[in-house]
C-alpha positions as CSV (number, residue, x, y, z in Angstrom):
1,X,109.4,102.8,157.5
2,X,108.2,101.3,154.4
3,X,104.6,100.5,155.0
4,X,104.8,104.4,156.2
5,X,106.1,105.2,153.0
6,X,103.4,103.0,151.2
7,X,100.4,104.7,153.6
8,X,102.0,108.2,152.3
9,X,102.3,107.8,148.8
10,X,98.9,106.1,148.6
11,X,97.5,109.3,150.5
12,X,98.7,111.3,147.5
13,X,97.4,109.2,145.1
14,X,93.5,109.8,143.7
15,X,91.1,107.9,145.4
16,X,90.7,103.9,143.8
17,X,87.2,102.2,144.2
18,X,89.5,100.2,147.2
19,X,92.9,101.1,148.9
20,X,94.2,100.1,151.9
21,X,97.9,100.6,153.2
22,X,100.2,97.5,152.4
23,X,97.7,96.6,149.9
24,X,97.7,96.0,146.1
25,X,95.7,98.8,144.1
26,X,92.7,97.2,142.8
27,X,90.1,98.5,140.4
28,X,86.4,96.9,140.2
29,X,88.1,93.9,141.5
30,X,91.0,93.8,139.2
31,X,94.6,94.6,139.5
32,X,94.8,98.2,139.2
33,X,97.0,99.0,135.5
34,X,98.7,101.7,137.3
35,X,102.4,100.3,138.9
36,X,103.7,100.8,141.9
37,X,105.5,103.9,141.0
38,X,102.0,105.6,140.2
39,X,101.9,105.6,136.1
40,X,100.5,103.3,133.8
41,X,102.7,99.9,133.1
42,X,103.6,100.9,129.2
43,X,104.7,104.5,130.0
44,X,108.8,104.6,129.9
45,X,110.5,105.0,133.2
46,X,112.3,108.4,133.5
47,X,115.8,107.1,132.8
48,X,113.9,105.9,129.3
49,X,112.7,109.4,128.7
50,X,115.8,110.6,129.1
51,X,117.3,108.5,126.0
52,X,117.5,110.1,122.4
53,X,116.8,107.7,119.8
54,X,117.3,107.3,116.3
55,X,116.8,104.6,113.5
56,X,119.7,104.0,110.8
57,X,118.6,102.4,108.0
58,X,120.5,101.3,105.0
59,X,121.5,98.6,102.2
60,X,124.7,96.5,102.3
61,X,126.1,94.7,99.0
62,X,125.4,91.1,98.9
63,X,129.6,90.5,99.1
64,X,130.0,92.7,102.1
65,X,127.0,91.1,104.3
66,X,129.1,88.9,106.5
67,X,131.4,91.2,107.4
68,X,128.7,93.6,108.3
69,X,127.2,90.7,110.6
70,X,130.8,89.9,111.4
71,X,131.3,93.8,112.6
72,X,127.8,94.0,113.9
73,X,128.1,91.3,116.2
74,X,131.8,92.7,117.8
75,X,130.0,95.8,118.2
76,X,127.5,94.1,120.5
77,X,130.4,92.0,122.0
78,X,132.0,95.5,123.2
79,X,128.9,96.3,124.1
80,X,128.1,93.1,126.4
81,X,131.5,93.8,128.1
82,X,131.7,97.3,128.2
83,X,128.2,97.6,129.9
84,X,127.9,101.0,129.3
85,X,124.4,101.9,131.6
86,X,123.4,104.7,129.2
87,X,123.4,102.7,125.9
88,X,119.9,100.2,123.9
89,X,121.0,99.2,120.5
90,X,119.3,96.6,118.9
91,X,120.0,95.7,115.0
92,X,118.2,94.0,112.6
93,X,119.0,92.7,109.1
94,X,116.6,92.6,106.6
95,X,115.6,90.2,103.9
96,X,116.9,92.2,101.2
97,X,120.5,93.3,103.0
98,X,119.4,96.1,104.4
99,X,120.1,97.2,108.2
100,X,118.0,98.9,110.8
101,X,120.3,100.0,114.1
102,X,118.1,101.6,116.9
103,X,119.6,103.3,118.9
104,X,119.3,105.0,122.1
105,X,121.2,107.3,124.0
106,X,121.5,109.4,127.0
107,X,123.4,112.7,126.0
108,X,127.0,110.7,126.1
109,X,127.3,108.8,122.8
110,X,131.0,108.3,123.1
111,X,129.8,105.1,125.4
112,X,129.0,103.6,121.9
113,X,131.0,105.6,119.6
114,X,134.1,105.2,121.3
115,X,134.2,101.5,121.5
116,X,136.9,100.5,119.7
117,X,134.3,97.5,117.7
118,X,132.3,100.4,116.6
119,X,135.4,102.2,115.4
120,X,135.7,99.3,113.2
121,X,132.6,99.3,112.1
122,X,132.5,102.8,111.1
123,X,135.9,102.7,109.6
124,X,134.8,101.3,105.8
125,X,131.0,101.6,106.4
126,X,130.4,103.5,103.2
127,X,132.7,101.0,100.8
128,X,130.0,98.3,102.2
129,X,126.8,99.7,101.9
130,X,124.3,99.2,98.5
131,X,122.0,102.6,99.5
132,X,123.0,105.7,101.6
133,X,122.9,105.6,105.4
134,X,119.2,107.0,106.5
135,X,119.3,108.5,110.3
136,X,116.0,109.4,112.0
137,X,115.2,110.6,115.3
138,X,112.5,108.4,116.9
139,X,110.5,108.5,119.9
140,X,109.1,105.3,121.5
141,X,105.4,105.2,122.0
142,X,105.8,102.0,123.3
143,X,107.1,98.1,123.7
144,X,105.7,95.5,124.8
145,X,108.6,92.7,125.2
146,X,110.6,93.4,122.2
147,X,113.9,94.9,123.4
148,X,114.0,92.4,126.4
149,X,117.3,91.1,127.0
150,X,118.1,88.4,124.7
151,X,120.8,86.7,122.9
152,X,120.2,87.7,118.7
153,X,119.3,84.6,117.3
């Protein structure tokens, strides 16, 4: 059933310099770029496209940075838990205190916002930060290896 599925789908596909059912798409002798779902490697999967993202930006005082990191790093423990399938946050801190939060989400943000570590996070944000929060829609053009799974470190 597969390699009838394969022999299908490659039917639909344009014609390559070689193709033969069961086998790899090449190009001039090269692996072909294109994956095996038909688009090129760096174009976001569907369930990617799907996700609204935004960057936060903004400025913590120097006496309130560990508990930001502190707060920060419950969230993600929520988070790791929680496992919440429509959710990519990453955070960095900046050299000068500042934060950047990306953040992407299907249409449901209560799977972040209602975690009880971001409720906590939220509850004195303003009190702790040097500059005002800035929030920007963003749209991923691409990634090469940066928002891989990985512990912060």
């Amino acid at each position: 059933m597969h390699d009838r599925l394969s022999c299908l789908m490659a039917a639909a596909q344009p014609p390559t310099r070689e193709r033969r059912c069961g086998q790899p798409k090449r190009f001039f002798g090269k692996e072909n770029l294109f994956s095996a779902a038909g688009r090129p490697s760096f174009i976001p999967t569907s369930q990617e496209t799907m996700m609204n993202y935004a960057l936060i930006r903004y400025g913590v005082k120097q006496a309130d940075l560990e508990d930001n990191r502190a707060l920060v790093e419950k969230v993600f423990e929520a988070l790791g838990e929680a496992a919440p399938p429509t959710v990519r946050y990453l955070v960095l801190e900046l050299d000068d205190g500042s934060f950047v939060h990306i953040v992407g989400q299907d249409g449901n943000s209560s799977a972040l916002t209602g975690l009880a570590a971001f409720k906590a996070f939220t509850e004195n944000h303003a009190q702790r930060r040097s500059t005002p929060a800035m929030r920007s829609p963003v749209k991923v053009i691409g990634n090469y290896r940066m928002l891989a799974d990985q512990k912060a470190g």
